[in-house]
C-alpha positions as a Python dict, from the first residue, in 0.01 Angstrom:
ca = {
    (1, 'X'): (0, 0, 0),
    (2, 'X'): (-329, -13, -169),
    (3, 'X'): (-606, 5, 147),
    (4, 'X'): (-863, -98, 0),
    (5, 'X'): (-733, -464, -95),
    (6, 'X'): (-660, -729, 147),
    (7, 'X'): (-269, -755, 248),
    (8, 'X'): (-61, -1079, 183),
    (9, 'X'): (252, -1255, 245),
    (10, 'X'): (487, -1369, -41),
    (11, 'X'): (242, -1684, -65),
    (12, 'X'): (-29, -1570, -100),
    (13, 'X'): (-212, -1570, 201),
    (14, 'X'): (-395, -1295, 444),
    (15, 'X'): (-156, -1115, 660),
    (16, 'X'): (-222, -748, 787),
    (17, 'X'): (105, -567, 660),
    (18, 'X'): (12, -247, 912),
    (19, 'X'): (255, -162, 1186),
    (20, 'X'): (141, -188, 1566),
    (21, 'X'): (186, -6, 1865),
    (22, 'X'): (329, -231, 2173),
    (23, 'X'): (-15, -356, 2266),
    (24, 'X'): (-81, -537, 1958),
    (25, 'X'): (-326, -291, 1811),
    (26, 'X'): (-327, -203, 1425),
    (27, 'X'): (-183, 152, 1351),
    (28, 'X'): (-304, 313, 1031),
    (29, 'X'): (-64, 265, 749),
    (30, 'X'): (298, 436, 746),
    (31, 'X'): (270, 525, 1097),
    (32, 'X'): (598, 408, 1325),
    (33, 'X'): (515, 131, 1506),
    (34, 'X'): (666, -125, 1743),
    (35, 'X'): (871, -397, 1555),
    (36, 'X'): (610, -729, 1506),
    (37, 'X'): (795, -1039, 1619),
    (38, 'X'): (873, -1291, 1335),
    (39, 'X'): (641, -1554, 1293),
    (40, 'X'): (724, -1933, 1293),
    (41, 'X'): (1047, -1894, 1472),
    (42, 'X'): (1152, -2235, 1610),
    (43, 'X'): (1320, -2187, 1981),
    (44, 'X'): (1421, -2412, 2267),
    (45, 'X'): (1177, -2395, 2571),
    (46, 'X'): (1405, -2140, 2782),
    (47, 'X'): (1461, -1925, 2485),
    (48, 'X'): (1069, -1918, 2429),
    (49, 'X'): (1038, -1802, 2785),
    (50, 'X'): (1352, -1565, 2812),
    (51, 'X'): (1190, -1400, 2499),
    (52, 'X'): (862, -1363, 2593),
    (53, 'X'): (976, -1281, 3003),
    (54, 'X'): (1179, -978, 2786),
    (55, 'X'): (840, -915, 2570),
    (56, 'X'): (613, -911, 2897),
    (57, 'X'): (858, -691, 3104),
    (58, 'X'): (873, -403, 2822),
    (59, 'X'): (540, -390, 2826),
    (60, 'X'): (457, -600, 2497),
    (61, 'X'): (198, -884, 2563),
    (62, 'X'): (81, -945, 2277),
    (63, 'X'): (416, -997, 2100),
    (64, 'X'): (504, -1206, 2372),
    (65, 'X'): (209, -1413, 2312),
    (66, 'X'): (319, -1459, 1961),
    (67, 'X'): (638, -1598, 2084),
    (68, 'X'): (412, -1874, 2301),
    (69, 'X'): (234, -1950, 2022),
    (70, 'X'): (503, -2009, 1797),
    (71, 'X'): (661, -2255, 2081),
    (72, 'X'): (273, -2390, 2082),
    (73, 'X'): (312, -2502, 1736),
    (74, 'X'): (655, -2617, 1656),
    (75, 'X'): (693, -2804, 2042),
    (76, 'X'): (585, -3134, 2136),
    (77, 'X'): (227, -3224, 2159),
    (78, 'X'): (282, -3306, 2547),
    (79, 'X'): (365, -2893, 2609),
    (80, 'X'): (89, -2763, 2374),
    (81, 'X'): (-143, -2690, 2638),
    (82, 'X'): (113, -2552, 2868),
    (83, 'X'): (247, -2330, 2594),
    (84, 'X'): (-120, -2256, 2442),
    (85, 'X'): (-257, -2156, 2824),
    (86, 'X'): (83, -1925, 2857),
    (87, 'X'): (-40, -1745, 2537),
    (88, 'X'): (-361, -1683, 2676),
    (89, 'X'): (-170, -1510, 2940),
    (90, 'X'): (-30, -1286, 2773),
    (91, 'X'): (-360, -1212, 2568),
    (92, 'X'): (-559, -1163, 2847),
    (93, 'X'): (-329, -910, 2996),
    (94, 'X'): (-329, -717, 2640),
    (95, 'X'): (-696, -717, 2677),
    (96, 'X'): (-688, -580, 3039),
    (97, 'X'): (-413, -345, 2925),
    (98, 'X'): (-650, -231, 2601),
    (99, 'X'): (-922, -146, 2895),
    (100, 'X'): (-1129, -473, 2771),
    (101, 'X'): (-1214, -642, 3131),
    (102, 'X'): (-1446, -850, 3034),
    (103, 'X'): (-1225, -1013, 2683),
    (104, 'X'): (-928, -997, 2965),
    (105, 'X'): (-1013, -1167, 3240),
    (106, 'X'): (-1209, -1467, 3031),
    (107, 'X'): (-876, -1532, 2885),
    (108, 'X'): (-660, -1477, 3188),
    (109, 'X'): (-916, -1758, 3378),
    (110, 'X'): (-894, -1928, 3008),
    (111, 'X'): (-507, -1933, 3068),
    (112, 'X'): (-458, -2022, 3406),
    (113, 'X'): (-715, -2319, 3347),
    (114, 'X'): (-524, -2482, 3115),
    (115, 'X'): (-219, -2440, 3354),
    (116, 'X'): (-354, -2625, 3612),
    (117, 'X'): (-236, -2988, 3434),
    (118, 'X'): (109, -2821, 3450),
    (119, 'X'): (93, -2733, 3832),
    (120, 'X'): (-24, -3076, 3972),
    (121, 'X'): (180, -3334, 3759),
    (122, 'X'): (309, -3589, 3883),
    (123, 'X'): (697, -3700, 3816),
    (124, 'X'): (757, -3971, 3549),
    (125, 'X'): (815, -4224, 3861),
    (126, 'X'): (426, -4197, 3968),
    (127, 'X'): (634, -4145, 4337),
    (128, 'X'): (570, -3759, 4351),
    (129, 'X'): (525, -3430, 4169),
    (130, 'X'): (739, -3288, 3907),
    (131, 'X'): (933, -2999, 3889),
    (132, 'X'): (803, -2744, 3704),
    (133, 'X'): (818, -2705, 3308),
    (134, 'X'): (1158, -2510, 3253),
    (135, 'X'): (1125, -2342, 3591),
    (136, 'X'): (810, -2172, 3537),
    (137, 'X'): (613, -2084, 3862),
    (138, 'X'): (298, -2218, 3713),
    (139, 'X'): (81, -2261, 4010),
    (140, 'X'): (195, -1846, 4114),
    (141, 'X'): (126, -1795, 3732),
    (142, 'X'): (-234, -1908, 3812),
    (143, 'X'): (-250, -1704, 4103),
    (144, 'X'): (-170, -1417, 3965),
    (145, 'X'): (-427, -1501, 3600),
    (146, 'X'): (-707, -1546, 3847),
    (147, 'X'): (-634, -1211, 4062),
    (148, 'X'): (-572, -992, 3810),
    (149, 'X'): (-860, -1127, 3623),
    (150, 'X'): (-1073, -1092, 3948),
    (151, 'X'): (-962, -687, 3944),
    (152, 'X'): (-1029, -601, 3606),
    (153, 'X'): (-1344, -690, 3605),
    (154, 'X'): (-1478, -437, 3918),
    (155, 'X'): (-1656, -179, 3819),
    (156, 'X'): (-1515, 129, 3690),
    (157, 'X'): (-1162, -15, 3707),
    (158, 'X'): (-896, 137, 3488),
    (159, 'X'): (-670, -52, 3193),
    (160, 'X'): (-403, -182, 3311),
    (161, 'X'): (-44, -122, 3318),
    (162, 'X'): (125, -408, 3104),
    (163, 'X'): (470, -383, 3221),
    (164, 'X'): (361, -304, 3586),
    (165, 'X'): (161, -649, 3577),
    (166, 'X'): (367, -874, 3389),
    (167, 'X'): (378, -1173, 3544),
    (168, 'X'): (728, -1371, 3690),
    (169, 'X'): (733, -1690, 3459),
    (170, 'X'): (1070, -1795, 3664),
    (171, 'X'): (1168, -1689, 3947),
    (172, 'X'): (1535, -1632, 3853),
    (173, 'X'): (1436, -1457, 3577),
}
């Protein structure tokens, strides 16, 4: 690969060809990285959150948010909040993981905002609240953006441990 010009896809457009390591960052060229998840890939809403559940619990935020926001994208316009605020999530914990406190806990609080919506709806019949989307534990989802974001961000605290703080999006999972 030729460094000094921009990478691009079969079309044409930008699209950094380097491999990664599991936090997302850019490794220099023909290093071994960790395998980038596909872009564009169309799943049903517990396959998104199997997938990205597998992606958090390895260790692998930021590839898990890529699987959020590909669900972001290709779902309905009702979920794209609740699947934008999930990729924040995940972002916000690569930050924190990446030892960026301050990047990581805007997002987490970023995330768990736009959760909220998700957390208090009410059901269809206007007689009580809903269940929540696909089983997700959004308002312990919250809980756990707004701690974790509250810990990074004291003084001299370390990175964090991705895997060790990924987050329960269902509780059966």
């Amino acid at each position: 690969m030729d460094e000094t010009r921009r990478d691009r896809d079969v079309e044409g457009r930008a699209h950094n060809a380097r491999p990664r390591d599991g936090l997302g960052r850019p490794l220099p060229y023909g290093a071994p990285g960790v395998e980038r998840q596909p872009e564009g890939v169309v799943r049903d809403p517990l396959e998104t959150v199997r997938e990205a559940q597998r992606l958090l619990d390895a260790g692998m935020p930021f590839h898990a948010h890529e699987v959020f926001e590909d669900a972001w994208k290709s779902g309905p316009d009702a979920e794209r909040e609740l699947w934008r605020g999930l990729a924040q999530l995940a972002v916000g914990l690569t930050h924190a993981a990446r030892g960026n406190a301050t990047g990581g806990a805007r997002l987490l609080r970023r995330g768990a905002a736009a959760l909220v919506e998700f957390a208090t709806r009410a059901d269809a019949s206007g007689s009580g609240s809903a269940p929540p989307p696909y089983g997700m534990r959004i308002g312990a989802l919250t809980d756990w953006a707004t701690e974790l974001a509250a810990r990074v961000e004291e003084p001299g605290a370390p990175a964090v441990d991705a895997a060790a703080e990924a987050p329960r999006l269902r509780p059966d999972d």
